[in-house]
C-alpha positions, 0 to 999 in steps of 0.5 A: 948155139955158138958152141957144140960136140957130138959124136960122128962117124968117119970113114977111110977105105971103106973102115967106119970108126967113131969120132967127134966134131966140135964148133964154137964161136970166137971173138972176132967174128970167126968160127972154129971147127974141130974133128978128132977121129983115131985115124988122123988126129985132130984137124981144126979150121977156122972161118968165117961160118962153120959150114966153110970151116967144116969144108977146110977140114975136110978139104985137110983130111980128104986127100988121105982118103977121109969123109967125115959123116955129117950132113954138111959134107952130103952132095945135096946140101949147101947153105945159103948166104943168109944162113951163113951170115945170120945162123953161122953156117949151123944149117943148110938147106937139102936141095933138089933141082927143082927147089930149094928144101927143107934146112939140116943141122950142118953137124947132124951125123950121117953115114959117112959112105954117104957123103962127099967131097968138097970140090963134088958137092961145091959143084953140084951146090952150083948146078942145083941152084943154077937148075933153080935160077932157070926154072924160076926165069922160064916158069917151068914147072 
C-alpha cells in the first residue's frame, strides 16, 4: 500500500480529540506523512520511510505537548532496516528484551496516552535490541 487515511486519536494535557493521519509514497523515493488534528493544524514530513516521517512530526508536535495515537510512536515498537527498505516503514516490529516480536501497522490507532516520544522510544528501541544482541552472544535464555 503506498497510500492511506485513517482516523486517529491525539492527545494534549490529558484532552483526546480525533484526527486524521495520511501517508503516501512520492517519486523520487520518499514518503510523505501528514496528521491533522483541530488542536494544531496539519504537520506534514518527508523522509526516506514512513516510520521516520511519522517521527519528524511528532518530533514538530511534541514540544507543544502532542502524542499522536498510533502504534509507531509506542515505547516498544521500532522497525527494522528491512522494514524500512523493503516495506517503507508501514510496520515495525513489537519488542521485548528478549526478542524481537510480532510486526504492527505503523499507523494502526492507539490510545494516545499510550504512546510516547520519540527521543524515549528511540532509546528504548536502542536498549531492547541491545538486550537481544547480548542474549543471542552469551545464550541466555
Amino acid at each position: 500500500m503506498t497510500a492511506g487515511s485513517r482516523g486517529i486519536q491525539v492527545m494534549r494535557e490529558g484532552i483526546v480529540r480525533d484526527a486524521t493521519v495520511s501517508w503516501r509514497f512520492e517519486e523520487p523515493f520518499s514518503w510523505v506523512v501528514e496528521v491533522r488534528g483541530s488542536g494544531f493544524g496539519t504537520a506534514e514530513a518527508r523522509a526516506d520511510d514512513a516510520f521516520e516521517a511519522l517521527c519528524v512530526v511528532r518530533e514538530e508536535l511534541e514540544p507543544f505537548g502532542w502524542r499522536i495515537g498510533v502504534a509507531g510512536a509506542q515505547i516498544d515498537v521500532w522497525p527494522s532496516g528491512m522494514a524500512r527498505d523493503q516495506g517503507g516503514g508501514l510496520r515495525a516490529y513489537r519488542m521485548t528484551s528478549e526478542s524481537v516480536g510480532d510486526l504492527v501497522d505503523t499507523f494502526a490507532p492507539v490510545d494516545p496516552a499510550s504512546v510516547t516520544t520519540v527521543a524515549v522510544q528511540r532509546a528504548e528501541a536502542e536498549r531492547l535490541y541491545e538486550a537481544i544482541r547480548h542474549r543471542a552472544r552469551t545464550g541466555e535464555d
